[in-house]
N, C-alpha and C positions, 0 to 999 in steps of 0.2 A: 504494500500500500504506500508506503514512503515511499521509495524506488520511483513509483507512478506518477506519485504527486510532485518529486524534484524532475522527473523527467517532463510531466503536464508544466511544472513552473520555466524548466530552462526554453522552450518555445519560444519565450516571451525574454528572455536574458542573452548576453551576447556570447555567454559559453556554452558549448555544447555539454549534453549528456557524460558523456566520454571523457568532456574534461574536466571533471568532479575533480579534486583531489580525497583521496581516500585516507582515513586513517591512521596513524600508525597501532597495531595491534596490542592488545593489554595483555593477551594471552592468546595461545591457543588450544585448540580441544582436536584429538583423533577419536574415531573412534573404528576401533580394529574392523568387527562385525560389519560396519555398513562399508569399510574400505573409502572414511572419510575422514580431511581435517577441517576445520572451522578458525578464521581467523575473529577475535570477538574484539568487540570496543565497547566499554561501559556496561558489560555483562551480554553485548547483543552479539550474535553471528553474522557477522557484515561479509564473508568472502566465504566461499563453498570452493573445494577441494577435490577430485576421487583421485587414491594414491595405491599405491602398490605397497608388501609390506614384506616381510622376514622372506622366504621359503615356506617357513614351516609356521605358519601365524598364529597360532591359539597356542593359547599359555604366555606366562611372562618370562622372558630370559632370563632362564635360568645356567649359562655358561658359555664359555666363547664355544662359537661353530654351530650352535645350537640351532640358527637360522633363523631366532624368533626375536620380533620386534617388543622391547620392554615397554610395562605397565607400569602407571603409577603416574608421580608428579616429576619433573626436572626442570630445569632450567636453558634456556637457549645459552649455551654460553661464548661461544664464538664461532666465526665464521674463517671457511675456505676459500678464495675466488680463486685458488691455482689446485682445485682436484680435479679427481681423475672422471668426477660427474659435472656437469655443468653448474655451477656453484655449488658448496655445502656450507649448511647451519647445521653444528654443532649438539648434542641431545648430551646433558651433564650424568648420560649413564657409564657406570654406576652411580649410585648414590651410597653411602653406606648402609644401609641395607642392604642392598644388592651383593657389596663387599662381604659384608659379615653371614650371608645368604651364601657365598660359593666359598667363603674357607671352611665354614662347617660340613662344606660336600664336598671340601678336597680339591675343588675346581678354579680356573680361573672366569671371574664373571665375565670377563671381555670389556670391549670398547669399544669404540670409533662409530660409534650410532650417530648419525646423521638426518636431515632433509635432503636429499639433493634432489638433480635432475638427471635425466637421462646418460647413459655412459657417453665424452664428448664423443661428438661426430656422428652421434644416431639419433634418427628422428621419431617422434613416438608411432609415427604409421613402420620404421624400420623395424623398429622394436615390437611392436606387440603390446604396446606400453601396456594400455589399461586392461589386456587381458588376463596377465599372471602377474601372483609372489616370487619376484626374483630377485629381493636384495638377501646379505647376510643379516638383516633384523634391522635393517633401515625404514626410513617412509621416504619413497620417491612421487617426482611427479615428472609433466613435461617441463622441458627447459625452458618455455617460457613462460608457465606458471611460476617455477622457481624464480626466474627473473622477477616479478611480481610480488613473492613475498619476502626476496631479500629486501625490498625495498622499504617495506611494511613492516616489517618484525627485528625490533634491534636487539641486541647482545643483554640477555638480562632479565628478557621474555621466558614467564613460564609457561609450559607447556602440561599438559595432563593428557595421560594415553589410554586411555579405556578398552575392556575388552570388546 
């Protein structure tokens, strides 16, 4: 209904639709099951997502290799613009829990959980993007949704990953 009524008001104003500026994000929300993220501002879902996730998606990472994208809360805590996917934002897993989760199993919990985008130099039609789980427990998107929410999401942002 908003959406309608600022695109019903820009008609009559000299910037377009398009050229809103959009928020920067307060947080974000996954959620595993629907194979979505949600960028929110002041509690509301302002930008919709559908992302790819672990290999193996259900349950929460519990070790490196595992293939499974983790549960819980994190923090965005820094950013890539020289990986191996088209940007990556950083996911602060583990957290201690997580830590104190894999010494009691003997395991290492792993790391390097990510947002990115597509591996470079593939395009989501080369890929297959939105049809399978094919990170090691990442959330991927296209690369130019990535581009989009690097923009929107700064270093600091929490994020919460639901099953």
């Amino acid at each position: 209904m908003k959406i309608a009524l600022l695109a019903f008001l820009c008609v009559y104003c000299t910037a377009s639709f398009a050229d809103l500026e959009l928020p920067t994000a307060e947080s974000v929300l996954v959620d595993k099951s629907e194979r979505k993220m949600w960028l929110l501002h002041n509690g509301i879902r302002y930008r919709e997502y559908s992302i790819s996730l672990g290999g193996d998606p259900l349950g929460h990472k519990q070790q490196e290799g595992d293939q499974k994208t983790p549960e819980g809360h994190y923090t965005i805590d820094y950013r890539n613009p020289n990986s191996s996917y088209h940007l990556s934002l950083h996911i602060s897993y583990p957290n201690a829990q997580d830590r104190a989760r894999a010494r009691s199993a003997g395991v290492s919990p792993g790391g390097d959980i990510f947002i990115h985008g597509l591996p470079n130099g593939m395009s989501a039609l080369d890929f297959g993007f939105q049809k399978l789980d094919w990170t090691d427990g990442c959330i991927a998107l296209t690369s130019q949704e990535i581009e989009e929410i690097w923009s929107l999401v700064d270093n600091g942002t929490p994020i919460e990953i639901i099953p």
